[in-house]
C-alpha positions in Angstrom: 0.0 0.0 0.0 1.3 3.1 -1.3 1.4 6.6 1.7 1.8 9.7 -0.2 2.3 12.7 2.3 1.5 16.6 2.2 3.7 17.0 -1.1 2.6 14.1 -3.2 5.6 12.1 -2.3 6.0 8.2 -1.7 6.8 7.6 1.9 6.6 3.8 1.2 9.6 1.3 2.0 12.5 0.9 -0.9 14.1 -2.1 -1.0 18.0 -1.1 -2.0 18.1 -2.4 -5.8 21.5 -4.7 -4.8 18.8 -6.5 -2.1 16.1 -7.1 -4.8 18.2 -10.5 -6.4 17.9 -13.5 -4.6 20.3 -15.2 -6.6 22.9 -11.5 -5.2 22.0 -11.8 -1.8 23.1 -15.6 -1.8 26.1 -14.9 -4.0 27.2 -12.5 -1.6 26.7 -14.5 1.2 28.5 -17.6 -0.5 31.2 -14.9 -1.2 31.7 -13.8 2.7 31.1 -17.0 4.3 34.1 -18.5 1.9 36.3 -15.5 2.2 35.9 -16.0 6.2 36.9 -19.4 6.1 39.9 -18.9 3.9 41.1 -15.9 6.4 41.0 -18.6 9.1 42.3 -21.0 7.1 45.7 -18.7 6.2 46.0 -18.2 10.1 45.8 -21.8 11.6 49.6 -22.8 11.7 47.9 -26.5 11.0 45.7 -24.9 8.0 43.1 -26.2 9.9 40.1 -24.3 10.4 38.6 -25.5 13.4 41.4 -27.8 14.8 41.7 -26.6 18.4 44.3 -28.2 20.5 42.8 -30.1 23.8 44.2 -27.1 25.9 45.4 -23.9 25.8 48.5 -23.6 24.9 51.6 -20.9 25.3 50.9 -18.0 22.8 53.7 -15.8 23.3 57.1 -16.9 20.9 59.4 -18.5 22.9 62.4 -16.6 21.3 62.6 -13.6 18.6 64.9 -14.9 15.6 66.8 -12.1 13.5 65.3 -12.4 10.0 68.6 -13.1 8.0 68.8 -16.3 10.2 65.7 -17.8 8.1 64.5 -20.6 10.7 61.4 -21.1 8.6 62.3 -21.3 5.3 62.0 -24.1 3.2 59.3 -26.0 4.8 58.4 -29.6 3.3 54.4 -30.0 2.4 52.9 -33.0 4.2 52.0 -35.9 1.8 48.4 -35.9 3.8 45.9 -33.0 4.1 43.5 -33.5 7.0 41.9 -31.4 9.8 40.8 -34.4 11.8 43.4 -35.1 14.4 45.0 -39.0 14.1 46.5 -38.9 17.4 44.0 -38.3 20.8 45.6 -36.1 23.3 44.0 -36.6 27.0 43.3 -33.8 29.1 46.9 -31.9 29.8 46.7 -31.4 33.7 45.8 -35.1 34.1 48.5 -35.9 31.7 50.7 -33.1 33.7 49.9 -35.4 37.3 50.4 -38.9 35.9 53.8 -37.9 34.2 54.6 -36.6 37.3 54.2 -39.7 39.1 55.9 -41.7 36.9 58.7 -40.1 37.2 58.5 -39.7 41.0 57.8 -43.5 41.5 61.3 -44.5 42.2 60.0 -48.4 42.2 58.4 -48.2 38.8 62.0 -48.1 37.2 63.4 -51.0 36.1 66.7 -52.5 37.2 69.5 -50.3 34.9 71.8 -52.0 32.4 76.0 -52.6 33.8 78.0 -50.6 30.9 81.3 -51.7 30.1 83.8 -49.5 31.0 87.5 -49.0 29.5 89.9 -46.8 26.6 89.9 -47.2 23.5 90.9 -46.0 19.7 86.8 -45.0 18.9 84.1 -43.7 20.9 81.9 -47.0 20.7 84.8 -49.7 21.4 84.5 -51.1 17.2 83.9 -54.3 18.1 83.7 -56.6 15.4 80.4 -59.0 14.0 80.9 -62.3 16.5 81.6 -59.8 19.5 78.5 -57.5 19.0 76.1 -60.6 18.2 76.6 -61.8 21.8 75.2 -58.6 23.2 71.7 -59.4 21.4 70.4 -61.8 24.2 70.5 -59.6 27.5 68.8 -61.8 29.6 71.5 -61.5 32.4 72.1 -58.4 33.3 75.5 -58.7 35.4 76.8 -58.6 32.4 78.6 -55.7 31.4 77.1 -54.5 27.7 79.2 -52.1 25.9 77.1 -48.6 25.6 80.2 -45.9 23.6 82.0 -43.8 26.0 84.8 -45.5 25.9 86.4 -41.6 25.0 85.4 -39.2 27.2 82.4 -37.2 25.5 83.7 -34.0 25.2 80.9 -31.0 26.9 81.5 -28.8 29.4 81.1 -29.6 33.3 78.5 -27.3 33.8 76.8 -29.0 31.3 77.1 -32.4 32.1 75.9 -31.6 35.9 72.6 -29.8 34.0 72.4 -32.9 32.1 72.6 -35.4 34.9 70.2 -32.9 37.0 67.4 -33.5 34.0 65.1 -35.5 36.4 61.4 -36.6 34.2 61.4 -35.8 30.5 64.1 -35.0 28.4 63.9 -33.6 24.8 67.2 -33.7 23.0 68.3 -32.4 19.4 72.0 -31.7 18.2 73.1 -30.2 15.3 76.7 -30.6 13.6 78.2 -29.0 10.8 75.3 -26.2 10.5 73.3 -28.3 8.8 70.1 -27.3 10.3 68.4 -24.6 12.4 67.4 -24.2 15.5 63.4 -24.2 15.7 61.4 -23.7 18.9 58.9 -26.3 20.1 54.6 -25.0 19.3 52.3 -25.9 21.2 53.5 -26.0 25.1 51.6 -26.2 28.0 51.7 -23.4 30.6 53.4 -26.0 32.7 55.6 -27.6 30.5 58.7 -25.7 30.0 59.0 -25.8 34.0 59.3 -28.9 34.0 60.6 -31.0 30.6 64.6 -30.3 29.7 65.5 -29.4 26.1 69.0 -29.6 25.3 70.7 -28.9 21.7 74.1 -30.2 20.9 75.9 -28.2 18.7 79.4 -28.4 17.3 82.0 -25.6 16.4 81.0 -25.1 12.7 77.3 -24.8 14.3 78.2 -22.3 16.9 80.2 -20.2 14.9 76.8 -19.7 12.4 75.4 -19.0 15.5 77.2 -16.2 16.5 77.4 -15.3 13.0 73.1 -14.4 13.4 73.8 -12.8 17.2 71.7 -15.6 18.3 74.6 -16.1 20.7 77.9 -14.3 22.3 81.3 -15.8 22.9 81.5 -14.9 26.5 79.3 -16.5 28.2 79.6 -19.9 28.9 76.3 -21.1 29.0 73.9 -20.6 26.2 70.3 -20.5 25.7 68.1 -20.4 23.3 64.4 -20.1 23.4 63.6 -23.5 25.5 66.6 -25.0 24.1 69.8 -25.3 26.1 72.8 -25.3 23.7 75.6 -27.7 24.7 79.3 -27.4 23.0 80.2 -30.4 21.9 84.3 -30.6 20.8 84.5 -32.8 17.8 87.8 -33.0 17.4 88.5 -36.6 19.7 84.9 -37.8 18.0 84.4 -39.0 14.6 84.8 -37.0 11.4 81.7 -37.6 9.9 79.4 -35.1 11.5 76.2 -37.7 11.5 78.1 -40.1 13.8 78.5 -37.3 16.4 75.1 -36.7 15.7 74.4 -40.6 16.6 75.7 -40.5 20.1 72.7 -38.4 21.4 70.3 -39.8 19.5 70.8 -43.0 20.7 73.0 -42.8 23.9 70.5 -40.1 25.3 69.5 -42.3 28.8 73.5 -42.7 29.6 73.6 -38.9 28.7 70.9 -38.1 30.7 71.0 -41.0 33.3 68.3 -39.6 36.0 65.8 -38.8 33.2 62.4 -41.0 32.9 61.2 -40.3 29.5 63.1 -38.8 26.3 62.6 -37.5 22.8 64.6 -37.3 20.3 64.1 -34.8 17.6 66.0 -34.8 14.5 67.0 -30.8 14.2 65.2 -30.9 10.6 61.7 -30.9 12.3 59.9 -28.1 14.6 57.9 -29.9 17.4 54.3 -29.3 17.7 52.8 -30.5 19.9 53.9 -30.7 23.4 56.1 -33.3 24.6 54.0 -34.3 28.0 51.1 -35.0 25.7 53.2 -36.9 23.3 55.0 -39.1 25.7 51.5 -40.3 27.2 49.5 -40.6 24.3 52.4 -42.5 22.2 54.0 -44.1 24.6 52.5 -44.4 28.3 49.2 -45.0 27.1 50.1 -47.7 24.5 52.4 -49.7 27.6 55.1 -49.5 25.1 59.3 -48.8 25.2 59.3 -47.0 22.3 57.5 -45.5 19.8 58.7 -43.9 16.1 56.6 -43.6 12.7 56.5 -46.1 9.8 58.5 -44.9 7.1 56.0 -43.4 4.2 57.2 -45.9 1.7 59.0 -48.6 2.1 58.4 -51.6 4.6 61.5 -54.0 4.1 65.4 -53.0 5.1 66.3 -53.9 1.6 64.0 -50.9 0.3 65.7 -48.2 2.5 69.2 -49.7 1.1 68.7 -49.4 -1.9 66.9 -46.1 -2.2 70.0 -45.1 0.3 72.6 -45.9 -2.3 70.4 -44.7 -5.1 70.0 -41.2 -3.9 73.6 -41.4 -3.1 72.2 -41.1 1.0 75.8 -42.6 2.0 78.5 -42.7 -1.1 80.3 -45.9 -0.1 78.3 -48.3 -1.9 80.5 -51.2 -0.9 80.0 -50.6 2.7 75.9 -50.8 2.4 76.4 -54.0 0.3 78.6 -55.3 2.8 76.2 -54.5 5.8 73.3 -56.4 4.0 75.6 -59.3 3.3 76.2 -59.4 7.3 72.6 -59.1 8.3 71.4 -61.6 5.8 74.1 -64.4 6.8 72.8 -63.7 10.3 69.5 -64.8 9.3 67.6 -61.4 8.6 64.3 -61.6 6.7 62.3 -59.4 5.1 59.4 -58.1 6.8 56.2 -60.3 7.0 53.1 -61.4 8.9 55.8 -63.5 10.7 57.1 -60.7 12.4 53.8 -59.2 13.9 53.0 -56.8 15.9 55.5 -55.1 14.6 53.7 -53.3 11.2 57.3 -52.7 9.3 61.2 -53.0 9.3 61.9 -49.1 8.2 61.1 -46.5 10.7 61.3 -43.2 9.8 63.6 -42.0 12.9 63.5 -38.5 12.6 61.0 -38.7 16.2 62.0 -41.4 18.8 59.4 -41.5 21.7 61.2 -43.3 24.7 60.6 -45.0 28.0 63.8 -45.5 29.6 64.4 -48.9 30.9 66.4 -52.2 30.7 64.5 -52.8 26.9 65.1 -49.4 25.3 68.0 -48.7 26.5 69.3 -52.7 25.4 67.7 -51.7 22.3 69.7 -48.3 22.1 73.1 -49.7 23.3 73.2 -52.4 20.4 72.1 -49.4 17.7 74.6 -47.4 18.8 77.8 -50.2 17.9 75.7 -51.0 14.7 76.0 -47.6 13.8 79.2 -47.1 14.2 80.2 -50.6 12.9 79.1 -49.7 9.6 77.4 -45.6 8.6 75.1 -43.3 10.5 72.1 -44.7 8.4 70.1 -45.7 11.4 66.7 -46.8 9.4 69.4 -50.2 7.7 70.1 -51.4 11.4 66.7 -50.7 12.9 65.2 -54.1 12.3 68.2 -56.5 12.6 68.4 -55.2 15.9 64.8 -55.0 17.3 64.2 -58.5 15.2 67.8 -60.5 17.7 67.6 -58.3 20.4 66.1 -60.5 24.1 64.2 -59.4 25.8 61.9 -58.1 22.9 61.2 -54.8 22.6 58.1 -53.2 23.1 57.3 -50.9 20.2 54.7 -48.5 18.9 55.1 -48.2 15.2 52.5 -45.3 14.3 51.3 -44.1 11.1 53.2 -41.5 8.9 50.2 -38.8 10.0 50.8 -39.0 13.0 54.1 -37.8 12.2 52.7 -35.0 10.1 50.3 -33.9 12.9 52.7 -33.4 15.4 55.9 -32.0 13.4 56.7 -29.9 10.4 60.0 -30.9 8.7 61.9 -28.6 7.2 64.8 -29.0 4.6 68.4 -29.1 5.9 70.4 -25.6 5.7 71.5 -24.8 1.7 73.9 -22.3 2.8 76.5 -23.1 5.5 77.9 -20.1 7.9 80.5 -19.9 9.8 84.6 -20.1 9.5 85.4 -23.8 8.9 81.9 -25.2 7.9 83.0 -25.9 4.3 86.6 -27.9 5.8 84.2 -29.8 7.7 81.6 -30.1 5.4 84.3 -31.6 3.2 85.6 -34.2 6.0 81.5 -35.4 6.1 80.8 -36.1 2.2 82.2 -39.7 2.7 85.6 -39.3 0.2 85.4 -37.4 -2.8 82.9 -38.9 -5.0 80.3 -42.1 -4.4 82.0 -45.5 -4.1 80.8 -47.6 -6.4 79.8 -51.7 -5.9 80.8 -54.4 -7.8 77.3 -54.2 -8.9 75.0 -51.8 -8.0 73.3 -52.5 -4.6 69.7 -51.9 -6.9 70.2 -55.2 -9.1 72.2 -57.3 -6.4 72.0 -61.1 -7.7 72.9 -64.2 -6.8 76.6 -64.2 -7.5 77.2 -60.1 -6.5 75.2 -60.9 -3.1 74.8 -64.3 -2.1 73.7 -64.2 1.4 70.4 -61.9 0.2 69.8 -64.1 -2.3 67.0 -65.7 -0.5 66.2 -62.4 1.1 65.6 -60.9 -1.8 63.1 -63.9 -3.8 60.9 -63.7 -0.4 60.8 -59.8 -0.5 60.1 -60.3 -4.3 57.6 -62.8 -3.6 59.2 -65.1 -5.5 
């Protein structure tokens, strides 16, 4: 109904021409509701529009990086895309208590392993096949199992007393040669950082790039950064190759840190985030497990990750890979199958290792360690042989590759090395001056080139 007033002018209600399409009104709703969504999208560090963690966790950065130092670039895309959550995170102040108890319960840890003590040429003892076979079966545990340390690891005694005063959870990182940076952990709990270590081990080349940045000074002879504590680690009495040094903390972490419960290791390519309480109980206190570590993406047999290792020229000495498989299979190694259930696969990917220290992991970790430096740093090639001999069994939680995803970013190692000396060491790492090639290449092994995978081989085949 039309109102004219006094004048002869409409007084009735106009609708604003943009409002008069239905199809326009729902357009530019569509349009908002889509541009809202993407916004939040762009802001969630997980790309994750409505993926909340199960607490609230510390906002403010943990430490202000100088942009030239670049500690984000070069992020690698996960394989998976998902906003649903593959691991479930309990409740963090319960988590919090129980963790605490664990670690206060004196009785609840196991009776510790006798390491052998002594001098020698290398850090681990090199002791050859027949010797380190003997250590598999541990059921007697008077006897003394050698553990490395048989130099003195080289680290400052303030350090060493921080170290042995880590008491609950430990999580360790170390990087040598520069090759990585330094990334702070996401998604701590308010309690968290009171209470779990982090310690980075760092050599010379790595702390000269650091100073380099003005991440750190040369007087002081403690260093922190962020959460992480950096130890100096003298390379010079270790080994040459950087990713041996690298090797002792990954796997001798409980003798490094002998009062500590729990540890993570974290390969210094990958930023942490989610936090390590909620990890250690949900991976492995919850699953009544030793250990846990992803599935590699790809590959399930040790004769995959070999060959892709001397393919992508991973470790140059071709001879030496072919020679380690030779060893494993003539001391019965098999490819992985139903046989070998629960455990879901022989390669790990061992860039996250989730531990409960005890008389099994640490058995488990011992053995690694003179595998590893029996043969290359290439700890995925050893993984199996040892968990497969190794008595008592270990207990281990082999979770899926988004797992992994969900609760790390990986990054790719640094292009550019800083600092004086990095490319003299850099040198002394690159495994001699060009790949050392196999009789045959370890890809197309047969029966004459590698005899003692022969069989091996036809059963991963399935032939």
């Amino acid at each position: 109904m039309k109102m004219v007033n006094l004048f002869g002018e409409d007084n009735s209600l106009q609708i604003p021409l943009l409002f008069q399409s239905k199809l326009l009104c729902f357009s530019l709703l569509y349009l908002a509701t889509t541009l809202f969504l993407a916004l939040r999208n762009s802001l969630s560090p997980s790309q994750c529009g409505f993926k909340d963690p199960p607490f609230d966790p510390i906002q403010t950065p943990l430490f202000t990086y100088p942009h030239s130092y670049g500690e984000h670039k070069y992020a690698l895309p996960a394989r998976r895309s998902s906003c649903s959550s593959s691991v479930l995170f309990s409740d963090y102040k319960v988590v919090f208590k129980e963790i605490q108890d664990l670690c206060g319960n004196s009785s609840a840890v196991p009776p510790v392993l006798k390491y052998m003590q002594g001098n020698a040429d290398s850090f681990g003892g090199h002791f050859g096949t027949k010797k380190r076979i003997a250590y598999f079966d541990h059921q007697n545990n008077s006897l003394d199992l050698p553990c490395g340390f048989f130099k003195k690891f080289p680290i400052s005694d303030s350090d060493r007393t921080a170290m042995e005063n880590c008491h609950g959870v430990v999580v360790v990182s170390a990087i040598f040669n520069n090759h990585d940076k330094i990334r702070q952990p996401r998604g701590l709990g308010s309690k968290t950082l009171e209470t779990v270590c982090f310690f980075m081990f760092v050599d010379d080349t790595t702390l000269k790039g650091l100073e380099h940045h003005h991440l750190i000074y040369e007087k002081p002879n403690e260093f922190k950064i962020g959460a992480w504590r950096i130890v100096k680690v003298s390379s010079k009495n270790l080994y040459e190759n950087p990713a041996m040094n690298g090797v002792i903390p990954k796997y001798l972490v409980h003798r490094l840190f002998p009062n500590s419960k729990f540890s993570i290791w974290v390969d210094a390519k990958l930023q942490l985030t989610a936090d390590p309480l909620l990890l250690i109980h949900a991976l492995v206190v919850s699953e009544n497990v030793d250990m846990a570590i992803s599935k590699h993406p790809f590959f399930i047999h040790t004769m995959e990750e070999a060959m892709a290792t001397a393919r992508w020229k991973k470790w140059r000495d071709v001879n030496a890979l072919l020679m380690q498989m030779e060893t494993y299979c003539e001391n019965g190694f098999q490819p992985w199958s139903s046989n070998k259930l629960p455990y879901p696969s022989d390669v790990p990917e061992s860039a996250l290792i989730l531990r409960k220290h005890g008389r099994r992991s640490n058995l488990f970790s011992c053995l690694m360690f003179s595998e590893l430096e029996a043969f290359n740093p290439r700890d995925q090639l050893a993984f199996a042989y040892v968990r497969d001999n190794m008595s008592p069994k270990l207990k281990l939680n082999m979770f899926e590759e988004q797992v992994f995803e969900d609760i790390a970013v990986e990054y790719r190692h640094s292009l550019k090395r800083v600092g004086i000396g990095a490319n003299e060491e850099g040198s002394k790492a690159s495994n001699s001056k060009g790949t050392k090639r196999a009789s045959h290449e370890l890809l197309f092994i047969n029966g004459s080139s590698c005899s003692s995978c022969q069989n091996y081989l036809l059963k991963m085949w399935g032939s």
